[in-house]
C-alpha positions as CSV (number, residue, x, y, z in Angstrom):
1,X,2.4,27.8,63.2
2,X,3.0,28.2,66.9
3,X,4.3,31.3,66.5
4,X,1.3,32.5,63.8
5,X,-0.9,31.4,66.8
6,X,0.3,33.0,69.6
7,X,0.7,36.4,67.7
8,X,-3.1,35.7,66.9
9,X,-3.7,35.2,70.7
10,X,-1.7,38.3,71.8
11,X,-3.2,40.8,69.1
12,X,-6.8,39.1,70.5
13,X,-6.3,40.1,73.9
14,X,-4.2,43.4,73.2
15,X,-7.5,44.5,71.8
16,X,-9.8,43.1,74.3
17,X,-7.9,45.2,76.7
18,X,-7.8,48.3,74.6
19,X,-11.5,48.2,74.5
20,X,-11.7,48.0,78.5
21,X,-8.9,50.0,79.0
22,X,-10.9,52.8,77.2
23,X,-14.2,52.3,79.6
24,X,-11.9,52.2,82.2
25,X,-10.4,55.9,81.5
26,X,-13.4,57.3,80.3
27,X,-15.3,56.5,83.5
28,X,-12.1,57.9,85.6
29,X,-12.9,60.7,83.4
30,X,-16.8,61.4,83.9
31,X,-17.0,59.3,87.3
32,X,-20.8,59.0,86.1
33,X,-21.3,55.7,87.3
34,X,-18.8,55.8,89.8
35,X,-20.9,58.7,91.6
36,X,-24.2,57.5,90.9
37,X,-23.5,53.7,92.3
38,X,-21.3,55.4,94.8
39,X,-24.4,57.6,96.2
40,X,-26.6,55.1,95.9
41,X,-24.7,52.7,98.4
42,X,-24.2,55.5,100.9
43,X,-27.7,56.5,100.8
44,X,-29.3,52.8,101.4
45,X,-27.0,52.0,103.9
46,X,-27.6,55.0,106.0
47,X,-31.5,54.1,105.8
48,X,-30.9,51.2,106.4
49,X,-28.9,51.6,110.0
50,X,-31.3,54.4,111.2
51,X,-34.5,52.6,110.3
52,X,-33.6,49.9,112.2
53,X,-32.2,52.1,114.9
54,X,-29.2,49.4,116.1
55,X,-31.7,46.1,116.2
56,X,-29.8,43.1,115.5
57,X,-29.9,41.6,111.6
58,X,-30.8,37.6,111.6
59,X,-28.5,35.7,108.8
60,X,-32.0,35.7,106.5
61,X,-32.6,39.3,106.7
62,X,-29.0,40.8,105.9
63,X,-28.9,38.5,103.2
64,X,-31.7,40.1,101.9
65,X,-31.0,43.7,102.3
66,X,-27.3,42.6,100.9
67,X,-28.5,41.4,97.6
68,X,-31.2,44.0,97.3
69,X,-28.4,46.8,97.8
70,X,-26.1,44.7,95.2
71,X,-29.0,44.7,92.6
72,X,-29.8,48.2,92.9
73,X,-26.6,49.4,92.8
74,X,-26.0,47.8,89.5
75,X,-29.8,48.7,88.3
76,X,-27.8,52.7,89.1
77,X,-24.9,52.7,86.8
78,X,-24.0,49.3,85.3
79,X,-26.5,50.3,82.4
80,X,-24.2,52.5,80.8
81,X,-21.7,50.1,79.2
82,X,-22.9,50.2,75.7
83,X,-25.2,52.8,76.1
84,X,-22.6,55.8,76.8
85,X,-22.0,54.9,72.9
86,X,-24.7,55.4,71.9
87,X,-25.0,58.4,73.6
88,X,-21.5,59.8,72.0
89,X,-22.1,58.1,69.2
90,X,-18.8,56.4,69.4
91,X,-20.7,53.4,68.7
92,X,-19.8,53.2,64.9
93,X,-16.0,53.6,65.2
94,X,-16.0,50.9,67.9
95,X,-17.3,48.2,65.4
96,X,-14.7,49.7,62.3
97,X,-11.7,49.1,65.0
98,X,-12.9,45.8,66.7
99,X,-14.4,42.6,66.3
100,X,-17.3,42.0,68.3
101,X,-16.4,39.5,70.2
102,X,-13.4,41.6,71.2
103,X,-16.3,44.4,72.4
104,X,-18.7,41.9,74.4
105,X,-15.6,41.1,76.5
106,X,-13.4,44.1,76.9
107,X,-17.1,45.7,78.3
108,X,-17.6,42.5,80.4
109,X,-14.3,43.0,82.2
110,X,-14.7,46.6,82.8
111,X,-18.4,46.3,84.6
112,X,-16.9,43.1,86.3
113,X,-14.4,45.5,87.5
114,X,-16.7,48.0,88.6
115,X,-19.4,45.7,90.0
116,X,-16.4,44.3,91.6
117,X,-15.3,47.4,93.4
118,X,-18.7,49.1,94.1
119,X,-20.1,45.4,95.9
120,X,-16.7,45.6,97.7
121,X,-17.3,48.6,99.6
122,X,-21.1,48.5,99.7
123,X,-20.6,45.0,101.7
124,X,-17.7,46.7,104.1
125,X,-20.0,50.1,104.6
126,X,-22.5,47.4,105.2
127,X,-20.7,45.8,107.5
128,X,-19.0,48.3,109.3
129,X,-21.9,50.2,110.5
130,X,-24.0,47.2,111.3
131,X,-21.5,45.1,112.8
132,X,-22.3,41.6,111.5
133,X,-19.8,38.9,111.5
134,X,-19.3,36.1,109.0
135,X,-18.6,33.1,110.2
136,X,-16.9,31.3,106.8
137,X,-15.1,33.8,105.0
138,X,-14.5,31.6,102.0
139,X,-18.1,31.2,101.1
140,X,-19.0,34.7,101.8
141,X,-15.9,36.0,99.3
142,X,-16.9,33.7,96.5
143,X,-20.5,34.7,96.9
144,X,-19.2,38.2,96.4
145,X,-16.9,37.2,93.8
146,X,-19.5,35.0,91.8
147,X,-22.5,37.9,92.5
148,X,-20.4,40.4,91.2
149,X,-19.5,38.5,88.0
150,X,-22.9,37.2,87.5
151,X,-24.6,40.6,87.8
152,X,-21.9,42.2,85.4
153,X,-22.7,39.6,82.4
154,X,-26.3,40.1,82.9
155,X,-26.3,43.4,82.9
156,X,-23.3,43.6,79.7
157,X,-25.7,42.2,77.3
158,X,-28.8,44.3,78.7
159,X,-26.9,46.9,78.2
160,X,-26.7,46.1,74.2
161,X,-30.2,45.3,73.8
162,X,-31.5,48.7,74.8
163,X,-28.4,50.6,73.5
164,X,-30.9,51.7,70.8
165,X,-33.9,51.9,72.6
166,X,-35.8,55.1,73.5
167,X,-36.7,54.4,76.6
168,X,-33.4,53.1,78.2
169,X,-33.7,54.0,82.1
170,X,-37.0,52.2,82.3
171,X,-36.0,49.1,80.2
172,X,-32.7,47.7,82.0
173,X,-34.4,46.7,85.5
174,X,-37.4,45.5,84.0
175,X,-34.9,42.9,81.5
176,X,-32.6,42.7,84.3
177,X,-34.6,42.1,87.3
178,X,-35.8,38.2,85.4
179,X,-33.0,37.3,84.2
180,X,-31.2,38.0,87.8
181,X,-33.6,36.5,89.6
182,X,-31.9,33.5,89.6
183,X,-28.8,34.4,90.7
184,X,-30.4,36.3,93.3
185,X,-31.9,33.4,94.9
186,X,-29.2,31.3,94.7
187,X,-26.6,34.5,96.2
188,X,-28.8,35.2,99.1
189,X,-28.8,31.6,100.3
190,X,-25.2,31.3,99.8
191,X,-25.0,34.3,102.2
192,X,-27.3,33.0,104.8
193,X,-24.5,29.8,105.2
194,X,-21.8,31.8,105.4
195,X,-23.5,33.9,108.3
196,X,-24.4,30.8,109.5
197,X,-21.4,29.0,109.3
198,X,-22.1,26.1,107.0
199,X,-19.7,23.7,106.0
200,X,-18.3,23.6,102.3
201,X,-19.8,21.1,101.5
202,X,-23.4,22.7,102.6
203,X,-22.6,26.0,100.3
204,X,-21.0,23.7,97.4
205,X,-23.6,23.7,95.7
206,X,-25.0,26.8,95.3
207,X,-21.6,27.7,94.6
208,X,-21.3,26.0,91.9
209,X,-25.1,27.1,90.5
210,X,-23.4,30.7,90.3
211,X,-20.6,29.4,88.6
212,X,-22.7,27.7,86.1
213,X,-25.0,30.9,85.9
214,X,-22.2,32.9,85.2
215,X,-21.1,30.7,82.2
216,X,-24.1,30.0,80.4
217,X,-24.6,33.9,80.2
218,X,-21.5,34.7,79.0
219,X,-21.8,32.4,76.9
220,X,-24.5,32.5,75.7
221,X,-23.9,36.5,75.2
222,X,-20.8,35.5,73.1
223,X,-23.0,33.3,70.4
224,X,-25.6,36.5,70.2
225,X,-23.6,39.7,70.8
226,X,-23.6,40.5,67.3
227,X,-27.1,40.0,66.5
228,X,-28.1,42.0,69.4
229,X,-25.9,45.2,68.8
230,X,-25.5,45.0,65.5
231,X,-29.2,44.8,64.6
């Protein structure tokens, strides 16, 4: 029985990583949202430091402009998880080789990985040519961590529910954008006490809101996946 169960555990995630293996090279490949996301965290940033021609950022501010870059860079090329198969129409051969729950989970972890990566560097860039200092590293690197992950399972099953549509590009920040919000809210005040300062125990509990957010989505995107791709 163990060993029935472990080979059912070990086919499960062979496949899950099959599925975001495959993102994974095809975006390597076309570097569509690579470049896009890329672009558009270059471009804000460099506004951003010559419209405010070298005036010092308060903690409430850059926590602002930081989540505002974040959503918008995910609003650029996070959209394209399930929609590329659509667009290929690769869509049908990915349900004949996996289950969906195997799908919903190898695409999570790839835009995970990407938000991941493209909050990374927009937060160094944003960093770098600002000059900003955090004062509690470990509450600013969960916040980036837990942002990153929240935004990704969001936008995951967003991504499914306008797969189909005909109007995709104007759809995924007007679903996104209410559905974030509360992460948002909850990432930019984590940011302000880590600029700040704050104790753990101050930040705890926001922490642990984006924690919760990140599960209830995910979730929550399990238990529907199917209905909402399928149908």
């Amino acid at each position: 029985m163990i060993n029935i169960f472990q080979l059912k555990i070990t086919s499960l995630v062979l496949r899950i990583a099959s599925v975001a293996l495959k993102d994974i090279k095809s975006e390597l490949r076309t570097k569509y949202a690579i470049t896009a996301m890329a672009l558009f965290v270059l471009t804000a940033i460099a506004m951003i430091v010559f419209a405010t021609a070298g005036e010092k950022f308060n903690p409430e501010l850059t926590a602002g402009v930081l989540w505002i870059i974040m959503f918008f860079t995910a609003m650029t090329g996070l959209s394209k998880s399930f929609v590329s198969e659509e667009e290929r129409g690769t869509g049908l051969i990915l349900q004949l080789m996996n289950t969906t729950s195997t799908i919903y989970i190898g695409k999570l972890l790839f835009t995970i990985c990407l938000s991941l990566v493209l909050n990374t560097v927009a937060i160094l860039l944003f960093f770098l040519f600002t000059g900003l200092e955090v004062k509690n590293w470990l509450v600013f690197s969960l916040m980036e961590i837990l942002g990153s992950l929240g935004i990704a399972s969001a936008t995951t099953i967003i991504s499914a529910i306008i797969a189909k549509s005909a109007t995709k590009n104007a759809l995924f920040p007007v679903l996104a954008f209410p559905l974030l919000l509360p992460l948002i809210l909850t990432g930019v005040e984590t940011t302000i006490l880590s600029l700040v300062g704050a104790s753990w125990a101050e930040a705890q509990g926001d922490i642990i809101l984006m924690i919760c957010y990140s599960v209830v989505v995910i979730t929550s995107s399990i238990l529907l996946f199917e209905f909402v791709w399928l149908d």
